[in-house]
N, C-alpha and C positions, 0 to 999 in steps of 0.2 A: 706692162709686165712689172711685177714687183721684183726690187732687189733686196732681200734682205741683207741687213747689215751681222757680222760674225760678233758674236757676244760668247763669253764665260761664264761657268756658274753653274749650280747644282743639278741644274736642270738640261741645261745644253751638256755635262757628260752623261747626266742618266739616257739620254736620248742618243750619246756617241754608242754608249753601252747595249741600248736595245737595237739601233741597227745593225751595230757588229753581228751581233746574237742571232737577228733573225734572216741577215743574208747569207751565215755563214749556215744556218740550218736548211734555207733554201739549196743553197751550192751543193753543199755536204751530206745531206740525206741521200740524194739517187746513188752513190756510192758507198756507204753503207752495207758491210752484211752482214748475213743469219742465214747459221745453215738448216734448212727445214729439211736434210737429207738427198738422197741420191735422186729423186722424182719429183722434187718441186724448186724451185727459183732459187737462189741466195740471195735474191734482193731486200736489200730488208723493210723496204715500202716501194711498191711495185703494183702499177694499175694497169694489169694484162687481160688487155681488152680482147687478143686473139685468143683466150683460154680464156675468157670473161671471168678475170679473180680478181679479187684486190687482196693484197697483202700489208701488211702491217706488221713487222716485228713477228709476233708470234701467234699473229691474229690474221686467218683467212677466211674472208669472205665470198659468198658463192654467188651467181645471182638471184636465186631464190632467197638469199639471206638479205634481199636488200633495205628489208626494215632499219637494220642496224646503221647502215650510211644513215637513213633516212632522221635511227635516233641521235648519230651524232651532229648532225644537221641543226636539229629540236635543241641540243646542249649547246651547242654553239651558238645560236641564238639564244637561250635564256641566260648563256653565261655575260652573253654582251650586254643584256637589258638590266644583270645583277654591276655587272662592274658600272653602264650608265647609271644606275638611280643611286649608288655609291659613291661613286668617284668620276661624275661625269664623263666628257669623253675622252677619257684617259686612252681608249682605244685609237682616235681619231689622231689624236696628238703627237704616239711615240707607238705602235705596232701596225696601223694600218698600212700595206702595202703602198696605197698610194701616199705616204707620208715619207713612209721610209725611201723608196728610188727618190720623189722628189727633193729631198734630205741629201741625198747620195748627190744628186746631178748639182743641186747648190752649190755642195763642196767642190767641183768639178771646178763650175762654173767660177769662182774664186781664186780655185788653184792658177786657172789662167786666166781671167780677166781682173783679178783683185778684188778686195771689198766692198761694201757698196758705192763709193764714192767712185773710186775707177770705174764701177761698170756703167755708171750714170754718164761720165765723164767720156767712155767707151760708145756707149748707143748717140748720144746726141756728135758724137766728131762726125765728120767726113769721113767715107771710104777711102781709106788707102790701104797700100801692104800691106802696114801691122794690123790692124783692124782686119781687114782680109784672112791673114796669119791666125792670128786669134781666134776669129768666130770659125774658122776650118777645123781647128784643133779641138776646139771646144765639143763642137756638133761630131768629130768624127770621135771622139773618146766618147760622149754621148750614143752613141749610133753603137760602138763597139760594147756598151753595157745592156745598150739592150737585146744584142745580139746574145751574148752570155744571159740575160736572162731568159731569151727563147729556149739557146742549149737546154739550160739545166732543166726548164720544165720538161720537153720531151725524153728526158733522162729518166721519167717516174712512169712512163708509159714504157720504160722497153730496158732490157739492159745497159745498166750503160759503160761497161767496157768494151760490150759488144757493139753498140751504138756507135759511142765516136769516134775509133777509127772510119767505120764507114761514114761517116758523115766528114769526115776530112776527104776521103779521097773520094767521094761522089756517087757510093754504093749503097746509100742511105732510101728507103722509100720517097718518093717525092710528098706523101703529106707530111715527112718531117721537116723536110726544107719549107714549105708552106706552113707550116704551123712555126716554125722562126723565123718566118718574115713575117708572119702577123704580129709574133707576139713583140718582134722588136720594134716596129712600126706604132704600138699603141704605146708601147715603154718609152720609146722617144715623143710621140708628141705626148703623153699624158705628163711621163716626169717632167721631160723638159720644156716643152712648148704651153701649155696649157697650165701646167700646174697648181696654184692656187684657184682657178678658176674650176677644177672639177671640184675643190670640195664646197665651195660657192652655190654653184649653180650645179652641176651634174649631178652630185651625189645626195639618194634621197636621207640620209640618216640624220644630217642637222636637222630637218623635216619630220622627223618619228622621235628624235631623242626627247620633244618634250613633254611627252607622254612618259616618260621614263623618269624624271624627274622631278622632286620638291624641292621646300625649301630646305629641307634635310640633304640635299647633295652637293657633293663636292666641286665647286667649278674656281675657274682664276674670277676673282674679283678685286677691281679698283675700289678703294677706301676712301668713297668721294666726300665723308663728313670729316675724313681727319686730311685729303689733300687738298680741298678747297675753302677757302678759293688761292688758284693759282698766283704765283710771286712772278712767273715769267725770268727764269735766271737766276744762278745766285749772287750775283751783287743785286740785285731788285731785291730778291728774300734777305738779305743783310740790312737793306736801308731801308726797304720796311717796316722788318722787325722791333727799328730803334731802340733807343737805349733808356728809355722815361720809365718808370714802374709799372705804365699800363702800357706797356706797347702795344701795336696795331696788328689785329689778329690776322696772321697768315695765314695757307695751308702750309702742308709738305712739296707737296709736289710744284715742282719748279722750271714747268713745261720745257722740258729737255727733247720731248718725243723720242725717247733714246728707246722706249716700249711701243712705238709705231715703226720705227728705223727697223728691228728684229725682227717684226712679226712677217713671219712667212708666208699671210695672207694679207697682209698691210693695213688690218684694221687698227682702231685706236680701243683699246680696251677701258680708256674710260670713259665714253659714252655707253654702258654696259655691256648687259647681255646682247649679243651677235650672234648670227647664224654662221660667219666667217669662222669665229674662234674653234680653233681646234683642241684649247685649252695644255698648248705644249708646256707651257711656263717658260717662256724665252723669257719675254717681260717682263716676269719676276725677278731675274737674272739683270736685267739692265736695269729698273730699276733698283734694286739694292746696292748696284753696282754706285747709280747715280747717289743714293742715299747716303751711301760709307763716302761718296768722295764730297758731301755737301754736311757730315756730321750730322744727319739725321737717322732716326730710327728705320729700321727697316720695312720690308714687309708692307709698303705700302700699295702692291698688288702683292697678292697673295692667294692661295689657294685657300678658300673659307665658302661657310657655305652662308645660303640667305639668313637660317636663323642664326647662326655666329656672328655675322656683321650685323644684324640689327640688336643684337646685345655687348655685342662691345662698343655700338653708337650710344647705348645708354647706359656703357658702363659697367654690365653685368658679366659674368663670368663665363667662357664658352663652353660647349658639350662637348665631352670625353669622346675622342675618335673613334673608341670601342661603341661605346653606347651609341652613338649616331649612326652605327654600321647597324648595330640591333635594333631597326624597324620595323613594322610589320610587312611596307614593298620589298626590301631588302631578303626578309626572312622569306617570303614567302616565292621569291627568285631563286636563293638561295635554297630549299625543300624541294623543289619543282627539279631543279638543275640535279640532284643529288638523289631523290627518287629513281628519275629516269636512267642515271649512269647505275645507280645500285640492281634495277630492272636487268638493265644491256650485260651487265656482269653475269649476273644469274643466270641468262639465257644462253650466256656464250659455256659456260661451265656443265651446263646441264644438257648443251645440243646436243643431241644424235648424230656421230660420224658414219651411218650409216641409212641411206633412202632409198625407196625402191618407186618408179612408176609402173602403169600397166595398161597398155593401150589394145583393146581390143582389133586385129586384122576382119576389117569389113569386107574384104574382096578376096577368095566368097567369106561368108558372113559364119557358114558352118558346112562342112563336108562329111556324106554318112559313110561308115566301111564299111567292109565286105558281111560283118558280123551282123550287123546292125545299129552300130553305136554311133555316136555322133563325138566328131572331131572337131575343136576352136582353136583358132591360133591368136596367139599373144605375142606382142613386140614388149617386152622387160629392158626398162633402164634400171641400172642398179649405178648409187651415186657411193662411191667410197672419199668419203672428206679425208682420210688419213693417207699418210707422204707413203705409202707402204702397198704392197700388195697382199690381199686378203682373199683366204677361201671360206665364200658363205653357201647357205643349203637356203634354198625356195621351194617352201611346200604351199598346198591347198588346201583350203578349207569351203565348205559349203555347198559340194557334191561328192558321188561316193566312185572318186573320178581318177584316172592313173594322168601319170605329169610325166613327158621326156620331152630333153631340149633337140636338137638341130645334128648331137654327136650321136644318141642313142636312137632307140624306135619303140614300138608298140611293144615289143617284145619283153624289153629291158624297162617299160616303165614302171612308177613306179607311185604315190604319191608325193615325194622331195625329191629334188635335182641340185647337185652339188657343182659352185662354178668358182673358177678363180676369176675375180676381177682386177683390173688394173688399179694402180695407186692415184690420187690424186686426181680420178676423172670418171666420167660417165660412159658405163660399160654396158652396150646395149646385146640383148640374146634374144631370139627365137623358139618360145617353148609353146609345144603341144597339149591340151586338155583332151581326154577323149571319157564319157561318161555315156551310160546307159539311152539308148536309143527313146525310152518310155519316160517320160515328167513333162514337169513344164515347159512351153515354151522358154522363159525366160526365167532365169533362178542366179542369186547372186552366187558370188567366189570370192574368195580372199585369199589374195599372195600375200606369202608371211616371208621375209629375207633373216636371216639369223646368220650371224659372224660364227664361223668356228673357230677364233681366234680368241685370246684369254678376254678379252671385255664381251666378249658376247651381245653385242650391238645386235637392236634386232628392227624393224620395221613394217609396215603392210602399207596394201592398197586393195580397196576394192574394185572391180571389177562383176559383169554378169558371164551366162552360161546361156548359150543361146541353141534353139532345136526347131525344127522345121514346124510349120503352124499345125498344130492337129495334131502334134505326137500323143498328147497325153491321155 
């Protein structure tokens, strides 16, 4: 197991800063609200599996809408492929979930066993009490966060002030309590037990990121023309260096390993690129650290990209961080990403809060009356997306046919049938067609839905007209 060792520096607070941020959005989201009105949730991101919606803010998804998951899915990966071939894996480093709990359990791990040297000092003693003391403490504060990370996810499935009291006092569904023992179970051994070794070996993205990247990206690089070769310590780099006019050519770097001590995967960064590296910049961090205390220049790992370091090897001037962002991969991640969310907008603005299905009643198929005419029945779903209750009219098109629903009869029909439907769901009715005994066997029909409410939402669906074989 690695320990890393607690380091300072630009980069160990931007990474205090993004896990703050991202466990306090995880926690703090399922509580959250919006009020969408009297007939739909105040959750303001809410995946209501038993009413199959998903909610967002001020965005409700149906399941017929499920392209839309589908194109945030698309964004979401293209936006990881623009930030890899940019800024390498900036992702991996300081947002990735599994970065962040294992980040979190560290600190833990710290807070009660010390630094890296105690915790070295910790694993190789003998069992006794403290030792005992310690690893209970540790594993049960462990255990207890990832219990709270199970909480809070089933919080985004269900209300969650309705939620947690039942779930304290034991009136909770049982796949809730199964769904947080799973999810604390993989939060404890991923963060804690495992850790460096899922992004090693489990996880496939160091495996795909190299297709994502040139020598135009951003990754941590060791400055091995200007650290090597190594002095071994600074009194060896002092008596080195000597004091004659042609001294004896050192590097910088002063094998301290103080950038293997931090790394959270325990590789050494300057044997290069790795599959290990998550490219956090801790090492940058202890390196500079070691730099300022040896009066050397900084920045001897450093975030630069391949063609940066091979022109500051020879001297030459590096590329403007704008301009290295303006590449053709970059831009064309970057078009792609921005296309499809410009698409997803459009569609969302321009939906229809208003659909209708129409299923033909097979059993019987068609019934004649007393007149002669022939009778069809119709099962009508009518979908109202709006938090509201609305009265819409359903008329026919494509026979010269009367329409009454389940309240009316033959008498009262009519061509259109006026209905209220409920808000925020799928309102099904039973309407009758009855048309002329003499035409075709089969002839189409179209239900038309129209809002008589001020947007006047309107929709169809085709459907046939069906008469016994021979009528015509």
């Amino acid at each position: 197991m690695i320990f890393p060792k607690a380091v300072d520096g630009a980069f160990r607070r931007f990474k205090w800063v993004v896990m703050i941020v991202t466990l306090a959005i995880y926690y703090i989201t399922p509580w959250l609200r919006w009020d969408r009105g009297p007939y739909a949730p105040d959750q303001a991101v809410l995946i209501d599996l038993a009413n199959r919606r998903f909610y967002m803010f001020a965005i409700e998804i149906w399941p017929h809408e499920f392209y839309y998951v589908a194109g945030l899915l698309v964004m979401a990966a293209i936006g990881l492929f623009f930030v890899t071939s940019a800024v390498g894996r900036a992702w991996c480093g300081y947002a990735c979930p599994q970065t962040v709990w294992t980040d979190l359990f560290q600190h833990v791990e710290r807070w009660i066993d010390g630094d890296r040297n105690a915790q070295i000092r910790l694993q190789r003693a003998p069992w006794s009490f403290a030792k005992v003391a310690r690893r209970v403490a540790k594993h049960s504060v462990w255990i207890a966060i990832g219990v709270l990370t199970g909480g809070a996810w089933i919080f985004y499935f269900a209300d969650a002030p309705t939620l947690a009291p039942a779930l304290f006092s034991g009136d909770a569904p049982m796949v809730a309590y199964s769904t947080v023992a799973l999810l604390t179970a993989t939060t404890y051994v991923l963060g804690g037990l495992m850790r460096e070794q899922v992004c090693q070996f489990m996880c496939p993205w160091p495996r795909i990121q190299a297709a994502m990247m040139d020598e135009h990206s951003l990754t941590v690089t060791y400055k091995e023309w200007r650290g090597e070769p190594r002095s071994h310590g600074l009194k060896r780099a002092q008596s080195d260096a000597g004091d004659g006019p042609d001294p004896l050519r050192i590097g910088d770097c002063i094998d301290c390993n103080a950038c293997v001590a931090v790394c959270p995967t325990g590789i050494d960064i300057r044997g290069g690129p790795q599959i290990g590296c998550i490219t956090c910049g801790l090492c940058i961090d202890a390196c500079d650290d070691a730099m300022l205390r040896v009066g050397r220049e900084p920045k001897l790992i450093g975030y630069s990209t391949q063609a940066d370091d091979d022109a500051a090897r020879a001297g030459k001037p590096s590329v403007a961080p704008l301009r290295r962002m303006l590449r053709p991969r970059t831009l064309v991640y970057l078009g792609s990403w921005g296309a499809i969310g410009a698409v997803m907008l459009f569609a969302l603005e321009t939906r229809s809060h208003l659909d209708i299905s129409v299923t033909q009643t097979r059993n019987p198929q068609w019934v004649q009356l007393s007149d002669g005419s022939i009778r069809n029945t119709y099962t009508v779903k009518i979908r109202n997306m709006e938090t509201r209750p609305r009265r819409v009219e359903i008329a026919i098109e494509g026979e010269p046919a009367l329409l009454w629903d389940e309240r009316g009869s033959r008498e009262t029909a009519g061509r259109a049938v006026q209905l209220a439907i409920d808000p925020d769901q799928v309102t099904k009715a039973q309407l009758f067609v009855a048309a002329p005994g003499d035409g075709p066997q089969h002839s189409d029909l179209r239900f038309t839905v129209r809002a008589l409410d001020g947007d006047h939402a309107s929709a169809s669906d085709d459907s046939r007209f069906e008469r016994p074989k021979g009528t015509q």
